[in-house]
C-alpha positions in Angstrom: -9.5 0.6 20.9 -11.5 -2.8 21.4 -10.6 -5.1 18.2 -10.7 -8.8 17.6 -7.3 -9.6 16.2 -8.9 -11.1 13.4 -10.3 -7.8 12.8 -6.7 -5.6 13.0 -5.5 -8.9 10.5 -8.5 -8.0 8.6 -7.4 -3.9 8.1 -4.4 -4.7 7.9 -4.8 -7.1 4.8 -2.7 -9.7 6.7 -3.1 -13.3 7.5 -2.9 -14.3 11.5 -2.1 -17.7 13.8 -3.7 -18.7 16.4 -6.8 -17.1 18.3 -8.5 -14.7 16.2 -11.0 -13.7 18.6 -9.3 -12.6 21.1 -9.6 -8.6 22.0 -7.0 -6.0 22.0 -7.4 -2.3 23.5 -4.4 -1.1 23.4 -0.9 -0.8 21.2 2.2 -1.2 23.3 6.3 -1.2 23.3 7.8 -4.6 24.4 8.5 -3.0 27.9 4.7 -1.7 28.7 3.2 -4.4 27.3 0.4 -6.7 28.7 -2.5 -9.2 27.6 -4.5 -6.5 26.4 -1.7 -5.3 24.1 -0.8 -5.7 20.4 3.2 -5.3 19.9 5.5 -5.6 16.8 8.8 -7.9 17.0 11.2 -7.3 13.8 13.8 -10.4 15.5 13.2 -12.8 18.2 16.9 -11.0 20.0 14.6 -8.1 20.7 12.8 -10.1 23.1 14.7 -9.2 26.2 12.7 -10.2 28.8 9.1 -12.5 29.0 6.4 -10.6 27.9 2.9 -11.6 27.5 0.9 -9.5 25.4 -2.5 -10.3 23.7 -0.9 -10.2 20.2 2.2 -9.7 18.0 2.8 -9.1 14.3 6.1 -10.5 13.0 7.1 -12.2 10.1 7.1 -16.0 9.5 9.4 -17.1 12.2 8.1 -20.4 13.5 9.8 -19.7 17.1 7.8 -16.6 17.6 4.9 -18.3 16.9 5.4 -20.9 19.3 6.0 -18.2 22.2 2.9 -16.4 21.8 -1.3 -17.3 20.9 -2.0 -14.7 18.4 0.4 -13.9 15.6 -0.2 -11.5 12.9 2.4 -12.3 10.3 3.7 -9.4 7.8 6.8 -8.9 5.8 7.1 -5.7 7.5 6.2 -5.8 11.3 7.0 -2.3 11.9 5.2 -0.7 9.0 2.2 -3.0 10.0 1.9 -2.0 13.4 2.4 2.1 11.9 -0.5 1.7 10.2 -2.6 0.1 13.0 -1.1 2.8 14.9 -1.9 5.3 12.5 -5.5 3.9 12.0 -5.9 4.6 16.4 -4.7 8.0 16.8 -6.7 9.5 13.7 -9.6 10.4 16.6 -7.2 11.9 19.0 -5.4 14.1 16.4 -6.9 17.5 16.1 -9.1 18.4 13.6 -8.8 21.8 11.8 -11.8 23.3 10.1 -11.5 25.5 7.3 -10.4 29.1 9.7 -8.4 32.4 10.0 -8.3 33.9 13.2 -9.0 37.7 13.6 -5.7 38.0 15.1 -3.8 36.9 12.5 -2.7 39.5 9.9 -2.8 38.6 6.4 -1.7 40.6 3.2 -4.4 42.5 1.3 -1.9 40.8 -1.8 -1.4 37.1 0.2 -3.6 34.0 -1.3 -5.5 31.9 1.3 -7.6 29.2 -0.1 -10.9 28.5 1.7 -9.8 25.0 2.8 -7.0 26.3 4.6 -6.5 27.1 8.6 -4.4 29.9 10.4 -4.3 30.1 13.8 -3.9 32.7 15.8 -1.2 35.7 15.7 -0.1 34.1 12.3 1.5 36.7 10.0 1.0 36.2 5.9 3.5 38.9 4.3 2.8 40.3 0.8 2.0 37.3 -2.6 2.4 34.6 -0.2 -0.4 31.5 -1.1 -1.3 29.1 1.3 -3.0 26.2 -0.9 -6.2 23.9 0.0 -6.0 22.1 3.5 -2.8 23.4 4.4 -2.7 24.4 8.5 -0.5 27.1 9.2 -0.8 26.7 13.4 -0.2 29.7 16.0 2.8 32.1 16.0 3.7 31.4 12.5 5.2 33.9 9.7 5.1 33.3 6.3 7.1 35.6 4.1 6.8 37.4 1.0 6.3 35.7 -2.0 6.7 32.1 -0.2 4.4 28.9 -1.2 2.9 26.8 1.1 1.5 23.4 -0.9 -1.8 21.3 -0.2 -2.2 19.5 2.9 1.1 20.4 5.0 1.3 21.2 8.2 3.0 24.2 9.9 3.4 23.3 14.1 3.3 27.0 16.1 6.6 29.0 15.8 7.7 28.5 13.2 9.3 31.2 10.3 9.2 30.7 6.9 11.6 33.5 4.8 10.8 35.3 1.3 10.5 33.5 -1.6 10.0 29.8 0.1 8.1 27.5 -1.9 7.3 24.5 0.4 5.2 21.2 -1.3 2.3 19.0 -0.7 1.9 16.9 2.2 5.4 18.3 4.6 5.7 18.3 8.0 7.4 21.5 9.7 8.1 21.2 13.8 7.9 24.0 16.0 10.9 26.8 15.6 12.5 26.0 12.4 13.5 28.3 10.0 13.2 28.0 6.1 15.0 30.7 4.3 16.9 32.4 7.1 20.3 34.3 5.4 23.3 32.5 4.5 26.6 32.9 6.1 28.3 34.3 2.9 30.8 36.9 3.6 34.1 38.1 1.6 37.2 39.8 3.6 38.1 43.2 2.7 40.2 45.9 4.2 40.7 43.9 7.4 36.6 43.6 7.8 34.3 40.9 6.7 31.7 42.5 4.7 27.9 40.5 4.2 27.9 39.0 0.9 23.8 39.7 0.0 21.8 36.2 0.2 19.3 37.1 -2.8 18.0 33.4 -3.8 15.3 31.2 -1.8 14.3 27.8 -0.6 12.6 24.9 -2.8 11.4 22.2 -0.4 9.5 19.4 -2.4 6.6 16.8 -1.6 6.1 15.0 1.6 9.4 17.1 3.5 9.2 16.6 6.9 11.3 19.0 8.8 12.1 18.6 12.9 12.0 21.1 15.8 14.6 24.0 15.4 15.9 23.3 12.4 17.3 25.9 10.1 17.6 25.6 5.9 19.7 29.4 5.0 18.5 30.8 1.6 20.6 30.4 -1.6 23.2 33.5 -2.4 21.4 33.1 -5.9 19.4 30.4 -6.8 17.8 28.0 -4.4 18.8 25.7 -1.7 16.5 22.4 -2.6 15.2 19.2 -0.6 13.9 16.8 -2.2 11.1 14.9 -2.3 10.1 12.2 0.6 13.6 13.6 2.5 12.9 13.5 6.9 15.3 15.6 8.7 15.6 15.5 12.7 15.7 17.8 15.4 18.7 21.2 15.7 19.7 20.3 12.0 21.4 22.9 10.1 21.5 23.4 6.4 23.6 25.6 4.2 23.5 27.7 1.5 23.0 26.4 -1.7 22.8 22.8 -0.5 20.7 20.1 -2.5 19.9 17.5 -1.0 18.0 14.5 -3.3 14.9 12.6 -2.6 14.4 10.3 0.1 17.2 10.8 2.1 17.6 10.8 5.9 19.5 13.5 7.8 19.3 13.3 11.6 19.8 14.7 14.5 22.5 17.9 14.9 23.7 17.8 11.4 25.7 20.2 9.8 26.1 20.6 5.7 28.0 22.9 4.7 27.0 25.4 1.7 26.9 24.4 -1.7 27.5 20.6 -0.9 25.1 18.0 -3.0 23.8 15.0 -1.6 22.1 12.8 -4.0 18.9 10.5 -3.4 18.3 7.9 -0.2 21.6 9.3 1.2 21.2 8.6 5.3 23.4 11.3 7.2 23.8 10.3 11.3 23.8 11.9 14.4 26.5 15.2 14.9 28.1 14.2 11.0 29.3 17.2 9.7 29.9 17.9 6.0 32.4 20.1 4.4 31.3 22.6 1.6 31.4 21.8 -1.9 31.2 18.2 -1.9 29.2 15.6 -3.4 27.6 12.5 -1.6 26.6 9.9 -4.2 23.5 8.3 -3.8 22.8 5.2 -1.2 25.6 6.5 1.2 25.7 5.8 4.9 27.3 8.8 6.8 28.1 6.9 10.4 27.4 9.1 13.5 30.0 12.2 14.3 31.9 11.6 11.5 33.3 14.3 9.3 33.3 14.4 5.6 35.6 16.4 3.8 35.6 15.3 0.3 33.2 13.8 -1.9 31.6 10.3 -1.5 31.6 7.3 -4.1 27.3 5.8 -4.0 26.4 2.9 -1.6 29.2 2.9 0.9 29.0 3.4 4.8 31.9 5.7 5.9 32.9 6.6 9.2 35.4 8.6 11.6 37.3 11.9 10.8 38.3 12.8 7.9 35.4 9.6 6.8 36.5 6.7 5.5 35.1 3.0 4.8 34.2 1.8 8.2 35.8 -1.6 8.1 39.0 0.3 7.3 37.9 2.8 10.5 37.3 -0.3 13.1 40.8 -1.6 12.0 42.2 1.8 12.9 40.3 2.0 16.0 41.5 -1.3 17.1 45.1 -0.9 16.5 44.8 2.1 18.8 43.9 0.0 21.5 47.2 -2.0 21.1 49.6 1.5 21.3 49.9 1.4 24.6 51.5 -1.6 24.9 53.5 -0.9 22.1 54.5 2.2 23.5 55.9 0.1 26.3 57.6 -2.6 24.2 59.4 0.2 22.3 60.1 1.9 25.5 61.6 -1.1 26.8 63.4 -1.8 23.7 64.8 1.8 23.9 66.4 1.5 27.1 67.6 -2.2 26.8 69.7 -1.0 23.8 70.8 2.0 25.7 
């Protein structure tokens, strides 16, 4: 990277202060940065200690400007700098031609377009398609029937059941599994026999999908995700599930099966759902918390069993106060003794 900032102002359709000429090489966090760096700052209270970089974008904010010579400004700061960063990496990504390697085995019935890659020791079971562009990357499997859209991506490792029909443009890490069985069972004659998991997996456009994460088949039916939706690393998903469009589930997740969660829901770290719920759209699920019962749209919730989270922080700090009340009643107690 060697760019004026007037040129990165320039890509980035965005108006700058200060010197335009001077020459970035290199993007940076706040902590690495230098006077060769370009760094984004979404609030001046992220600026813990004095830095010195070549550049910042940040939004209108007349204080920032006065700390620093070269100020790109943009609404969105973070997005901004994405793109930039985005725009740099494109020549260090790897680039995959149009290829199937002679180690891979492929169905005499499976569907590859031209455009497509697979890398080595990739399996391709019976009526599976793999559309234009898409790169299915080393040690993959791809099971009967399943669909694997334009354009997406499939990092080494990872399994894809029967009858999985995965969209345009997604994102799936390394050791995930789409379609594995459900844990359905029924209890009979003092044994719990396997209730047959028969139905698939519908994941839509632009899914991305972290490293070990696992998405069980329907019993019947399908479990969904829906468009635009990002899940993090060691999530688990049910059987049955449907989960809406744009929503974000992170890190160590459970849902339970049959539960619905409805668009630009955000799930945090270690939540855990119960089954056969509903989570209306715009919810915040605070980190660890556990939700047993459906969700009302647009609240945050937190704690176990979840509740509104100003009513949660006045529980948690009347717990602070117990014991000292434990000693007043104590004391009290004894007194009247």
């Amino acid at each position: 990277m060697n760019l004026k900032v007037s040129d990165i102002a320039n890509f980035l359709n965005l108006t700058y202060v200060g010197n335009g000429e001077k020459i970035i090489k290199k993007l940076s966090s706040l902590d690495s940065c230098d006077s060769d760096s370009i760094v984004f700052i979404e609030k001046i209270e992220n600026i813990k200690n004095e830095i010195k970089p070549g550049c910042v974008i940040s939004k209108n904010d007349e204080r920032i400007i006065r700390m620093f010579d070269s100020v790109i400004l943009s609404d969105n700061p973070k997005l901004s700098f994405s793109k930039l960063l985005a725009f740099v990496e494109k020549d260090n990504q790897m680039k995959y031609a149009p290829h199937v390697s002679e180690s891979s085995h492929i169905s005499g019935s499976a569907k590859i377009s031209p455009t497509a890659f697979i890398g080595n020791f990739v399996t391709v079971e019976d009526g599976a398609e793999i559309m234009d562009d898409a790169v299915i990357e080393s040690g993959c499997y791809i099971g009967k029937n399943s669909r694997i859209g334009e354009r997406t991506r499939i990092y080494p490792g990872v399994v894809i059941r029967e009858n999985v029909s995965i969209g345009r443009g997604c994102i799936i890490h390394s050791n995930s599994v789409i379609g594995s069985d459900g844990f359905g069972y029924v209890f009979d004659q003092g044994k719990h026999i396997k209730v047959p998991q028969a139905g698939g997996v519908i994941i839509g456009d632009d899914v991305e999908i972290g490293a070990s994460v696992a998405i069980d088949r329907a019993t019947i039916d399908f479990t969904v995700i829906g468009n635009g939706t990002k899940i993090d690393n060691l999530v688990h998903i049910a059987h049955n599930v449907k989960i809406g469009s744009n929503c974000l589930i992170l890190a160590q997740v459970g849902i339970s099966g049959s539960t619905v969660i409805e668009d630009g829901v955000i799930i945090a770290g270690q939540a855990g759902l119960s089954d056969h719920i509903r989570i209306k759209a715009g919810t915040i699920v605070m980190p660890q918390s556990g939700v047993i019962g459906n969700l009302e749209g647009n609240r945050v919730v937190f704690g176990t069993p979840a509740r509104d989270r100003g009513e949660f922080m006045r529980i948690q700090a009347a717990m602070t106060k117990l014991p000292e009340m434990y000693k007043y009643f104590m004391k009290k107690i004894k007194n009247e003794g």
